[in-house]
ROBA-360779 format. One line per 3 residues: number of its first residue (from 1); their letters; for each residue x negated, y, z of C-alpha. Coordinates in Angstrom, 2 decimals. Layout:
# residues N
NUM	a	X:Y:Z ~ ...
***
This chain:
# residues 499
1	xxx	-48.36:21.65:-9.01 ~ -48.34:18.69:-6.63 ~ -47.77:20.66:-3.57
4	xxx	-45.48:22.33:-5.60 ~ -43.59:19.29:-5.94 ~ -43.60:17.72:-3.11
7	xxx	-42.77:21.30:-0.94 ~ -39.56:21.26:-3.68 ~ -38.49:17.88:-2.63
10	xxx	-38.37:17.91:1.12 ~ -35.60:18.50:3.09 ~ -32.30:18.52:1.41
13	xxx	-31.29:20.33:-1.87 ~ -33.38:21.91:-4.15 ~ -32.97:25.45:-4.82
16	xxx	-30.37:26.64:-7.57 ~ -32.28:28.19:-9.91 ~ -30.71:30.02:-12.63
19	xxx	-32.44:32.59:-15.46 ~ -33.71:35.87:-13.74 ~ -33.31:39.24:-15.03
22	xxx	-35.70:41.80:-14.87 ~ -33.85:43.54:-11.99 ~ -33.75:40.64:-10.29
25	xxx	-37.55:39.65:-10.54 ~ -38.67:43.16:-9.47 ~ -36.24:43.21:-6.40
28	xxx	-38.02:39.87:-5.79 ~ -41.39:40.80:-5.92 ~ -40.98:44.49:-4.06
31	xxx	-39.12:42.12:-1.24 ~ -42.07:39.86:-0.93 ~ -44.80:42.73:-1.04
34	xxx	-42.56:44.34:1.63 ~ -43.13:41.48:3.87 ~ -47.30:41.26:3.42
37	xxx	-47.64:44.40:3.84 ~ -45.07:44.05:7.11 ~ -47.11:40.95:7.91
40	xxx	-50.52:43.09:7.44 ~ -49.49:46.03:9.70 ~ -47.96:43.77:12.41
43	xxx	-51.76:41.65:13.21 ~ -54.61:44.19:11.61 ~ -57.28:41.23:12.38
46	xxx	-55.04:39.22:9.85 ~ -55.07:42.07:7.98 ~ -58.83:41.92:7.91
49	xxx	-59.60:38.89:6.90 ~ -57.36:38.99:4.04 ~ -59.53:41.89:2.96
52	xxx	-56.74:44.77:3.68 ~ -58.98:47.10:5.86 ~ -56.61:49.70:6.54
55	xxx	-55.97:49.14:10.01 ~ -59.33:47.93:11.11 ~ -60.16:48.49:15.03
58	xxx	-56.54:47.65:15.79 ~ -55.55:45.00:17.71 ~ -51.99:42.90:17.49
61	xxx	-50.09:43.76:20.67 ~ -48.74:40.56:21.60 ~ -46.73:41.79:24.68
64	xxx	-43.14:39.82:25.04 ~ -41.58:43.07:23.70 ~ -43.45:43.46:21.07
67	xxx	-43.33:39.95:19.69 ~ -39.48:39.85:20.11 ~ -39.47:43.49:18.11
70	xxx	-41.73:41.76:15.21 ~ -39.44:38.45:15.14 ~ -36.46:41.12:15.06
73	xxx	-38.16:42.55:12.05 ~ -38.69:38.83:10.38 ~ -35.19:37.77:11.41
76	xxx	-34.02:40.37:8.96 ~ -36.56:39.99:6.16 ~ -35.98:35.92:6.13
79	xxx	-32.12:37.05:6.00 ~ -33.27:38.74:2.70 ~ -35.47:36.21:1.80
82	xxx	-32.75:33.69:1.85 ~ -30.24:36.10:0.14 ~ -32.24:36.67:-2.94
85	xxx	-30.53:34.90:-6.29 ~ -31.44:34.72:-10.18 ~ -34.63:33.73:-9.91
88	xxx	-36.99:32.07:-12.06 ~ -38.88:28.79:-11.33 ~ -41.77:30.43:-9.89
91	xxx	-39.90:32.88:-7.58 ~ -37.27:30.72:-6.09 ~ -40.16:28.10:-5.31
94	xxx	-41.58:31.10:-3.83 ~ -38.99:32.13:-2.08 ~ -39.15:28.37:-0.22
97	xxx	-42.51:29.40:0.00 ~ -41.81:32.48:2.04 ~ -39.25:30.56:4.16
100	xxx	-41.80:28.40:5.39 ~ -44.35:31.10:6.34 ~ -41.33:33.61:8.25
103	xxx	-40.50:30.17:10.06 ~ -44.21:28.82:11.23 ~ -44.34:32.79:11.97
106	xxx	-40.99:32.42:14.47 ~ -41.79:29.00:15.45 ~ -45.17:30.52:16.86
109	xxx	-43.56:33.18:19.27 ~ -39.89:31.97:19.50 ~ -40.71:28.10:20.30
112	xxx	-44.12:27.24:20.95 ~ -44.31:30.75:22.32 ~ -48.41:31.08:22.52
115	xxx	-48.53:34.15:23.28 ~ -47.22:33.78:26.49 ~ -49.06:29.82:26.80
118	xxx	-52.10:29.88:24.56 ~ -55.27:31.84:26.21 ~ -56.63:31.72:22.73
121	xxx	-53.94:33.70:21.04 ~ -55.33:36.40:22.68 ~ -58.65:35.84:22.00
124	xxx	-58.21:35.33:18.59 ~ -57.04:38.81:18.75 ~ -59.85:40.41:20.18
127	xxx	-62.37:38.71:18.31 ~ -64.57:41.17:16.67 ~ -66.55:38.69:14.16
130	xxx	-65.64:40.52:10.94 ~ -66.68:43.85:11.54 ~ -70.51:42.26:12.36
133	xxx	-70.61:39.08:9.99 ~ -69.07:40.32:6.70 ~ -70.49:43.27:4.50
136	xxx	-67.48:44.57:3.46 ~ -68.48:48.45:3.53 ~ -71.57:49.83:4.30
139	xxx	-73.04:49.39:7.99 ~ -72.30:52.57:9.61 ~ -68.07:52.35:8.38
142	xxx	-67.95:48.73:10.09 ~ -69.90:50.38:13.49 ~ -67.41:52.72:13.25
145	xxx	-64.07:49.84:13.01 ~ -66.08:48.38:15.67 ~ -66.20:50.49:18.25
148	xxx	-62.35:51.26:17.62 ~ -61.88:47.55:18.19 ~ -63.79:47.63:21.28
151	xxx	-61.87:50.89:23.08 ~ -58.71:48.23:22.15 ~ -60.09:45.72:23.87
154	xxx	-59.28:46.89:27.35 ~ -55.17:47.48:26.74 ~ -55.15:43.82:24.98
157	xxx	-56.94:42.49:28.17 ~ -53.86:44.40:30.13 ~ -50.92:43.23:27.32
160	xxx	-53.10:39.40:28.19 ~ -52.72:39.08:32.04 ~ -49.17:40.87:32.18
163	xxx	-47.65:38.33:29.08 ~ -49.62:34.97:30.09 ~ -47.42:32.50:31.89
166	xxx	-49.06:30.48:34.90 ~ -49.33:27.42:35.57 ~ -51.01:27.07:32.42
169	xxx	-51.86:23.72:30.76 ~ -55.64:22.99:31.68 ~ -56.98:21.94:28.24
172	xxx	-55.64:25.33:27.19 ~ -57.45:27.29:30.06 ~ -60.46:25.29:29.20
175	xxx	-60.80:26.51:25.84 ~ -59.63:29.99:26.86 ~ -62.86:29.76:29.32
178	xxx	-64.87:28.45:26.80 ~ -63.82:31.18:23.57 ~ -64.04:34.21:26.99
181	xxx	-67.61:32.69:28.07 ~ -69.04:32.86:24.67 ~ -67.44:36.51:24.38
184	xxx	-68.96:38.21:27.20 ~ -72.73:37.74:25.82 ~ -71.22:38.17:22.05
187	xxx	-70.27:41.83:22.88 ~ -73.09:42.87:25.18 ~ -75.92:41.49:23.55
190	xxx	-75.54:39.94:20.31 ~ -73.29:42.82:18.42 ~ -75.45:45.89:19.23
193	xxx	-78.45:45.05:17.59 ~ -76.45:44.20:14.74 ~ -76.00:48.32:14.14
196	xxx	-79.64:49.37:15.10 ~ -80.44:50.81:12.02 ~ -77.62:53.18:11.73
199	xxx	-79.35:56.61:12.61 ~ -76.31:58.63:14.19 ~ -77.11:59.46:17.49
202	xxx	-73.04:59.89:18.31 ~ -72.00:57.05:16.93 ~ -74.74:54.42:18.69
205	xxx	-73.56:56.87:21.92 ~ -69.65:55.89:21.01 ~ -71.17:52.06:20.70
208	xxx	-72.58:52.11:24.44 ~ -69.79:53.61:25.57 ~ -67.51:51.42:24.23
211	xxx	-69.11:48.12:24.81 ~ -69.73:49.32:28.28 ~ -65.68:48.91:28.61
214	xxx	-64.86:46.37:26.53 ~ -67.31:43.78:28.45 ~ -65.93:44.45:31.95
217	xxx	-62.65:44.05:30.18 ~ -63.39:40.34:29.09 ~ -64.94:39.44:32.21
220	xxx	-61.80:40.10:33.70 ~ -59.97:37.62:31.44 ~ -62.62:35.39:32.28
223	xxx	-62.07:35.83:36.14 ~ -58.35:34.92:35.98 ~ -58.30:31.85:33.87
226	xxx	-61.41:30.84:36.18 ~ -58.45:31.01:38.78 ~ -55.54:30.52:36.87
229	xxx	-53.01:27.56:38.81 ~ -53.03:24.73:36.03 ~ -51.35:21.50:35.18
232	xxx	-51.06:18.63:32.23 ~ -47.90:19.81:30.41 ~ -49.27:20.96:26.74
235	xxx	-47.21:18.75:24.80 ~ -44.31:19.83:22.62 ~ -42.08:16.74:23.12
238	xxx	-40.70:15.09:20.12 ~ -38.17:17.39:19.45 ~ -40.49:20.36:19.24
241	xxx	-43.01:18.54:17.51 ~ -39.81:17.84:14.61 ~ -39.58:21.26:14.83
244	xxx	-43.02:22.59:13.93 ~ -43.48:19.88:11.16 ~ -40.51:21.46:9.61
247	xxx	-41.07:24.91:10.08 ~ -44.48:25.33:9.08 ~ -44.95:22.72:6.31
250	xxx	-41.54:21.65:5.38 ~ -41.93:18.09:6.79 ~ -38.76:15.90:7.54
253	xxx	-40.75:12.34:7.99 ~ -39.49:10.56:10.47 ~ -42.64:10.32:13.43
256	xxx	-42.46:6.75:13.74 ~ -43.38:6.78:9.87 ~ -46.14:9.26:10.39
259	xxx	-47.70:7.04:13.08 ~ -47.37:4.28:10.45 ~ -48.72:5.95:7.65
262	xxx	-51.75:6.88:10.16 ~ -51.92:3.39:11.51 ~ -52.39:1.97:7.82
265	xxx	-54.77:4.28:6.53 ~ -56.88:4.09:10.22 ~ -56.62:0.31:9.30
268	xxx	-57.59:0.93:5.71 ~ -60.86:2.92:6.77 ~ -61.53:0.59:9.71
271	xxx	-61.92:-2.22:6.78 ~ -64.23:-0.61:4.84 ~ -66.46:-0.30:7.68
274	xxx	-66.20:-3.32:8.86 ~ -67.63:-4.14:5.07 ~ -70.31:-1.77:4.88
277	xxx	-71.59:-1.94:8.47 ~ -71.53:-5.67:7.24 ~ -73.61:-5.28:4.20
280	xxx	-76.67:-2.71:6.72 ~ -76.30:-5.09:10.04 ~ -75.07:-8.30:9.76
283	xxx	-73.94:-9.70:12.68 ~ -74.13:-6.42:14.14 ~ -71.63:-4.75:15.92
286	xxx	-69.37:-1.50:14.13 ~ -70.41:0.41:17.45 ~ -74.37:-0.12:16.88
289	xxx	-73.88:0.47:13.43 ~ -72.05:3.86:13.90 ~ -74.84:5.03:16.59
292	xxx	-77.76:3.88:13.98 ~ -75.95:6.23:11.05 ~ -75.56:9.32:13.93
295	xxx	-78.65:8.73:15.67 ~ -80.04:9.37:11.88 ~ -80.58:13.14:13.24
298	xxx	-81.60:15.89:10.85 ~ -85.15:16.68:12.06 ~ -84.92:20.77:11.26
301	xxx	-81.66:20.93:12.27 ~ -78.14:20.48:11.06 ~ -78.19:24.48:10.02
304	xxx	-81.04:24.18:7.34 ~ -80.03:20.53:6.72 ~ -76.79:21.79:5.62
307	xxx	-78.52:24.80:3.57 ~ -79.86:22.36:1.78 ~ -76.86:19.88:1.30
310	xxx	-74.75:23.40:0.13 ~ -77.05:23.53:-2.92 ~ -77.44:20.04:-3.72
313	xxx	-73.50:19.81:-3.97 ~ -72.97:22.22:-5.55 ~ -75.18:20.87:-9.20
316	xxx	-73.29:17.81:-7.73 ~ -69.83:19.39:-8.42 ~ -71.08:20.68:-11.59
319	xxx	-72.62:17.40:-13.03 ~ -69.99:15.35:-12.19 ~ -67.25:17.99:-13.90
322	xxx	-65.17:17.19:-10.44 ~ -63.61:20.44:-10.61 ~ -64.09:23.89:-12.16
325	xxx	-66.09:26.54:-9.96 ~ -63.80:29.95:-10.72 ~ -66.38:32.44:-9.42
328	xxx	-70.43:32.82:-8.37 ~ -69.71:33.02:-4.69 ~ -71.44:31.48:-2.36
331	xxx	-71.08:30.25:0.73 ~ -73.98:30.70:3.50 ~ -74.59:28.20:6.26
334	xxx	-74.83:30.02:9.87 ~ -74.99:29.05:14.09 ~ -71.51:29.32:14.94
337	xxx	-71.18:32.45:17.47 ~ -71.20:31.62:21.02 ~ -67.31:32.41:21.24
340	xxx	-66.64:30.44:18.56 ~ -68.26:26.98:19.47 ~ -64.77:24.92:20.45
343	xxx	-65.25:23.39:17.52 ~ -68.03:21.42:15.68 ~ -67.60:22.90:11.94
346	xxx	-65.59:25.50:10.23 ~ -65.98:28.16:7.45 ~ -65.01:31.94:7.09
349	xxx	-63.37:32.63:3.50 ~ -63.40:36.36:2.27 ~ -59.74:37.27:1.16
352	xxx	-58.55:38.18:-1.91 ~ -58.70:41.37:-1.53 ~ -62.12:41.68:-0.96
355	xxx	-64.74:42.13:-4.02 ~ -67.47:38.66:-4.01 ~ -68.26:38.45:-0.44
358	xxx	-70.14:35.71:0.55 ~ -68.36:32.92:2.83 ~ -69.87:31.51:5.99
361	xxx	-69.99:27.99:6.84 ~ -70.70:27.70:10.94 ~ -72.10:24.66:12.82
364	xxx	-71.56:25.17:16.69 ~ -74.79:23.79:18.86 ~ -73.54:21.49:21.94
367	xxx	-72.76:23.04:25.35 ~ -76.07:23.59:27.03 ~ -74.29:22.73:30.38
370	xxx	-74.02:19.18:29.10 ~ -76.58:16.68:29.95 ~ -79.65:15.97:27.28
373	xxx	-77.80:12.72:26.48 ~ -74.18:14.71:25.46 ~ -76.14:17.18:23.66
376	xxx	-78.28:15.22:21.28 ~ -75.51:12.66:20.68 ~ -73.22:15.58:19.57
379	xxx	-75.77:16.50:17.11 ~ -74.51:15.29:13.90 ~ -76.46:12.84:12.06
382	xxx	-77.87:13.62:8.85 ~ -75.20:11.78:6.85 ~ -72.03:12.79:9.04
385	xxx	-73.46:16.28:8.28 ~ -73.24:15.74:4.50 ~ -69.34:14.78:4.61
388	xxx	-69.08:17.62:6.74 ~ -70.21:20.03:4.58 ~ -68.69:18.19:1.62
391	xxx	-65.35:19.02:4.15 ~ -66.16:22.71:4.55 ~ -67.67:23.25:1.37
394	xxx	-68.14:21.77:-1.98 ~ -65.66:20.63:-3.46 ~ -63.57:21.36:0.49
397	xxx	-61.89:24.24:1.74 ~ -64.51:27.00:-0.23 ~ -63.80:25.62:-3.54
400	xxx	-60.06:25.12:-2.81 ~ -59.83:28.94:-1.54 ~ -61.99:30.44:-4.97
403	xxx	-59.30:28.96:-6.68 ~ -56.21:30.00:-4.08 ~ -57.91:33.52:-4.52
406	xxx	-56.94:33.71:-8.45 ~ -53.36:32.96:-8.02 ~ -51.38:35.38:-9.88
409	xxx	-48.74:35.58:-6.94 ~ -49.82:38.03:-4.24 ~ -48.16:35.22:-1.67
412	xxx	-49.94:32.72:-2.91 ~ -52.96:34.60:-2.80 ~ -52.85:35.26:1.05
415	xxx	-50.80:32.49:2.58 ~ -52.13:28.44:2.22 ~ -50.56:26.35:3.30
418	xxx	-52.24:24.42:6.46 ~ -51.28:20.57:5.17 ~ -52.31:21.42:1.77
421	xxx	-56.09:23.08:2.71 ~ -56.53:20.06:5.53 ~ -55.56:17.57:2.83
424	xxx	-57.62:18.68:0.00 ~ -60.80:18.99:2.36 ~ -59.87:15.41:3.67
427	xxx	-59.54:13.79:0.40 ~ -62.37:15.65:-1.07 ~ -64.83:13.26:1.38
430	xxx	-63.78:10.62:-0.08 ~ -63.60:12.24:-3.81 ~ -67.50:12.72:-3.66
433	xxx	-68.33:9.46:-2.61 ~ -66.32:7.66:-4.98 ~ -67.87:9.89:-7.38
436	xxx	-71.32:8.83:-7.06 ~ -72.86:11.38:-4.26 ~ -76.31:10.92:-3.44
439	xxx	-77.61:6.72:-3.52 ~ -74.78:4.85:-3.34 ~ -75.86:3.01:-0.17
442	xxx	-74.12:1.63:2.75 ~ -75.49:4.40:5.08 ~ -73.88:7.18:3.04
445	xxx	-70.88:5.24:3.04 ~ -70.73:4.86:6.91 ~ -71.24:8.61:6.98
448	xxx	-67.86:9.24:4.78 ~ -65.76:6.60:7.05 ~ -66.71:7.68:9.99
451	xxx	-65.64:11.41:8.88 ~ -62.36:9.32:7.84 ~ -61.57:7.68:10.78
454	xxx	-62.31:11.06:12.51 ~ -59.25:12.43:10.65 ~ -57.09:9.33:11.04
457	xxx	-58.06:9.38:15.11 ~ -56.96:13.28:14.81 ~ -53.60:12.41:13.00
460	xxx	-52.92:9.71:15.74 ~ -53.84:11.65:18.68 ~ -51.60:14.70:17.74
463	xxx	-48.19:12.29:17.48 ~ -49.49:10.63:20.65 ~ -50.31:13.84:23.15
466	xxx	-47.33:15.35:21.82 ~ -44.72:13.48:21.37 ~ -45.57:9.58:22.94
469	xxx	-47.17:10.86:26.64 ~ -50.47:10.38:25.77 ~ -52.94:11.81:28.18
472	xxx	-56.19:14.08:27.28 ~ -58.17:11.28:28.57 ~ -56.72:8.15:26.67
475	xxx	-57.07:10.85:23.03 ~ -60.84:11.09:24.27 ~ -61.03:7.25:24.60
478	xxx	-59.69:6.74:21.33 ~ -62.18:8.86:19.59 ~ -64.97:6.98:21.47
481	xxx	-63.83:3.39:20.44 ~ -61.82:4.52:17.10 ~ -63.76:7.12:15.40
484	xxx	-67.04:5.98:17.29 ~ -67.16:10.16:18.26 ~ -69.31:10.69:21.03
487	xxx	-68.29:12.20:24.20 ~ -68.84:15.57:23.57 ~ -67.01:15.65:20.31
490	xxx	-64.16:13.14:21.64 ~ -63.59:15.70:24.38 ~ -63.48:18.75:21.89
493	xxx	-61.32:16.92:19.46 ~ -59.09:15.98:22.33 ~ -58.66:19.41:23.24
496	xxx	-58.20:21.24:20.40 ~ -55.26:18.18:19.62 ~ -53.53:19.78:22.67
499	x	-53.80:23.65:21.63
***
C-alpha cells in the first residue's frame, strides 16, 4: 500500500478513476495479459525466470531491427494502455503500473540504448544459468533447453558484434570481459558434468556438439572487447538521468534534492559510527575500526558462514513476528558462477509461475588475478556477511518476493518494481538490528553501518558519475574513505555505478 501511494502521487494528476463495469475490467485484464505474454515471447530468458518455459533455448535477438520492431509493438500497446477508462482502484493504479514498466522497457532501447552500448545486455542474454541451477523439470528436459540455447549462442554472438557500437565506455568493456571470461570455462567445463547422468547416448552427442560451437562462439566476443577502441563517456548526463528516474520508477525529485537526501542520511549513518566505533575503540580511528569488524573473517568461509546465518534468521524472523513467512521455501546459499562474479552478493528468485523451487543466494570469491592482499580484504567479514544476507535474504529481497509471488494481479506477480525491492532490502538491515539480532554489541552494529554507508556511497556515486562529472576513480575513492570498502569492492561498486 505504501508504494502504492507514493507511485499514485508522483508526477502530476492522479488518475480519474470512475466505477468499472464488467466489460470494462475484462478488456482490462485481457489487455494486460496481452502484454506479458508479448513481454514473455519477445526475451524467452525473461520468460524463464518468471517460470513461463515455453520458449526455453531461445535467445532475445537484440539486433537494431529487432529492438525498433519490439518498441513498435510497445508503442502501440502503451497507446492502449493509456486509452483504457472505467476502471476500478486497483486497475487504473495498475494501469500506472504498466506505464512505468512499457517506459523503463523504451527507455532501455530507445534512450539508454544498451543494446547497442552495454556488452552485458548481451550476455545477459546468453546466459544459460537456469537450465543448470534450477530443477524446474526433470534433468534430461533441461539438457534438452540447453543444448537449444547453446546452437543460439553462435547467431547472438553474430546479432552482438554487428549491433555493438565502438568506442565503447571502458568500465562497460571491463565488465563485458569479466561476465565473457567467466563464460568460456562455465560452458566448457562446468555445465557438462552437470547432465552426466542422463543415459541418452544422442542427446550427450547433441551436448558435445553443441558446446563445441557455442564456446568458440564466446571466445570470439571475448577477442573483440579484448580489442574493442574505448573511452570514459558512460554517463547519462543530467537530462537522461531525469529521464530514467521517471521512466522506470516514476521519480520527479529534483537531483539536487536526491544528493541531499543522500548527503543527510550518509551523515546520519556516519554518526552512528562515529558512536559505536567510539564505544569498541576509543580514541581509535573509524578507519581501524572498520578494518578490525572486516578483518573479523569467517574462518570456513563466507558460503557455509552464510548457510548458517540463513537458518539462524530465519527462527529470527519468526520469533520476533517481523513479518509473516507466506510459503516453506527456502533459499540455498551457493559460489556465485564464474560469469556471474561482477558483483559481491545477489540471489536468484523462482517466478511465480513455477511450483516451490528453491532460491539461490550467491557469494562471488575475489578475482584470483588480484594480489593476496585485494583478495582477502574483499572477503567479507563475518558480520558484514550477516547484513548481507539479512539484504539478500531474511527478511530482504526472498521474503519480499514470497510475498510479491501471491499477488492476485498477474502484473504484480511478474514485474517489481526496482526502488521498491532495493528499498525494502535496504531498510530491512537496519529493521533486524533495531529488532534485537544476535548480541546487541557494537561490533554487530558496525557491521549494519557499514552495509549502510555502502548504500548511501552507492546512491551518491550514481548522481555523481552520471550527472555531476564524476570520474570512475574519484567513485572508487569514495567507497575507500566513505563506506571504508576495500579496493576490490570500491572498484566493483564503481563499475557496476557506471553500467
Amino acid at each position: 500500500m505504501l508504494v502504492l501511494l507514493a507511485l499514485a502521487g508522483c508526477g502530476g494528476a492522479k488518475p480519474v478513476v470512475v466505477k468499472e463495469t464488467g466489460q470494462s475490467a475484462a478488456r482490462w485484464d485481457a489487455l494486460s495479459a496481452r502484454f506479458l505474454e508479448a513481454a514473455f515471447a519477445r526475451d524467452p530468458n525473461f520468460a524463464s525466470q518468471q517460470g513461463r518455459h515455453e520458449h526455453d533455448g531461445e535467445i532475445v535477438d537484440l539486433s537494431r531491427v529487432a529492438v525498433e520492431a519490439w518498441d513498435r509493438e510497445l508503442h502501440t500497446l502503451r497507446d492502449e494502455v493509456k486509452a483504457a477508462r472505467e476502471l476500478d482502484d486497483t486497475r487504473a493504479f495498475e494501469r500506472e503500473y504498466l506505464l512505468a514498466v512499457i517506459d523503463g522497457y523504451l527507455f532501455s532501447d530507445e534512450r539508454a540504448r544498451d543494446h547497442i552500448k552495454s556488452p552485458l545486455a548481451h550476455a545477459n542474454a546468453i546466459d544459460p544459468t537456469i537450465y543448470l541451477t534450477r530443477e524446474y523439470a526433470p534433468l534430461d528436459r533441461r539438457m534438452q533447453a540447453y543444448v537449444r540455447h547453446l546452437r543460439a549462442i553462435p547467431a547472438a554472438i553474430d546479432t552482438m558484434l554487428a549491433t555493438l557500437e565502438a568506442p565503447l565506455p571502458r568500465t562497460f568493456v571491463d565488465v563485458g570481459l569479466q561476465v565473457f571470461g567467466g563464460l568460456v570455462p562455465y560452458l566448457r567445463d562446468d555445465a557438462p558434468p552437470l547432465f552426466a547422468s542422463v543415459q541418452d547416448a544422442m542427446l550427450q552427442a547433441e551436448l558435445r556438439s553443441a558446446t563445441a560451437a557455442a564456446v568458440p562462439a564466446v571466445e570470439r566476443a571475448l577477442a573483440w572487447l579484448q580489442k574493442a577502441p574505448t573511452n570514459d563517456a558512460f554517463a547519462m548526463g543530467p537530462e537522461l538521468f531525469r529521464e530514467m528516474l521517471w521512466a522506470e520508477e516514476r521519480v520527479d525529485t529534483p537531483l539536487e534534492q536526491l544528493r541531499a537526501i543522500a548527503e543527510a542520511d550518509l551523515a546520519r549513518n556516519r554518526a552512528a559510527l562515529e558512536r559505536a566505533c567510539g564505544e569498541l575503540f576509543p580514541g581509535g580511528t573509524l578507519e581501524a575500526c572498520a578494518e578490525s569488524i572486516k578483518g573479523d573473517k569467517p574462518v570456513e568461509g563466507p558460503v557455509a558462514a552464510a548457510r548458517e546465518q540463513v537458518r539462524m534468521l530465519r527462527q529470527f524472523v519468526l520469533a520476533q513476528d517481523l513479518v509473516s513467512i507466506p510459503s516453506q521455501q527456502e533459499a540455498r546459499v551457493e559460489e556465485a558462477p564464474p560469469h556471474k562474479r561482477w558483483n559481491q552478493a545477489y540471489i536468484e528468485i523462482p517466478g511465480p509461475y513455477e511450483a516451490s523451487l528453491p532460491s539461490t543466494y550467491y557469494i562471488a570469491p575475489p578475482d584470483p588475478k588480484w594480489s593476496a592482499e585485494e583478495r582477502r580484504g574483499y572477503l567479507p567479514g563475518r558480520m558484514d556477511l550477516l547484513f548481507i544476507t539479512v539484504h539478500e535474504v531474511w527478511p530482504g529481497h526472498f521474503l519480499q518476493f514470497l510475498h510479491a509471488n501471491t499477488s492476485p494481479r498477474p502484473l504484480g506477480r511478474v514485474y517489481v518494481g526496482y526502488a521498491f525491492a532495493e528499498g525494502w532490502a535496504h531498510y530491512a538491515e537496519e529493521l533486524a538490528w533495531e529488532s534485537g539480532l544476535g548480541p546487541q554489541d557494537g561490533r554487530m552494529h558496525v557491521g549494519q553501518l557499514l552495509n549502510a554507508l555502502l548504500r548511501d556511497v552507492r546512491f551518491m556515486s550514481a548522481i555523481g558519475l552520471h550527472t555531476e562529472g564524476m570520474t570512475v576513480e574519484q567513485s572508487v575513492k569514495m567507497f575507500e574513505t566513505q563506506a571504508y570498502q576495500d579496493h576490490g569492492n570500491a572498484l566493483q561498486q564503481a563499475r557496476r555505478g557506471t553500467v
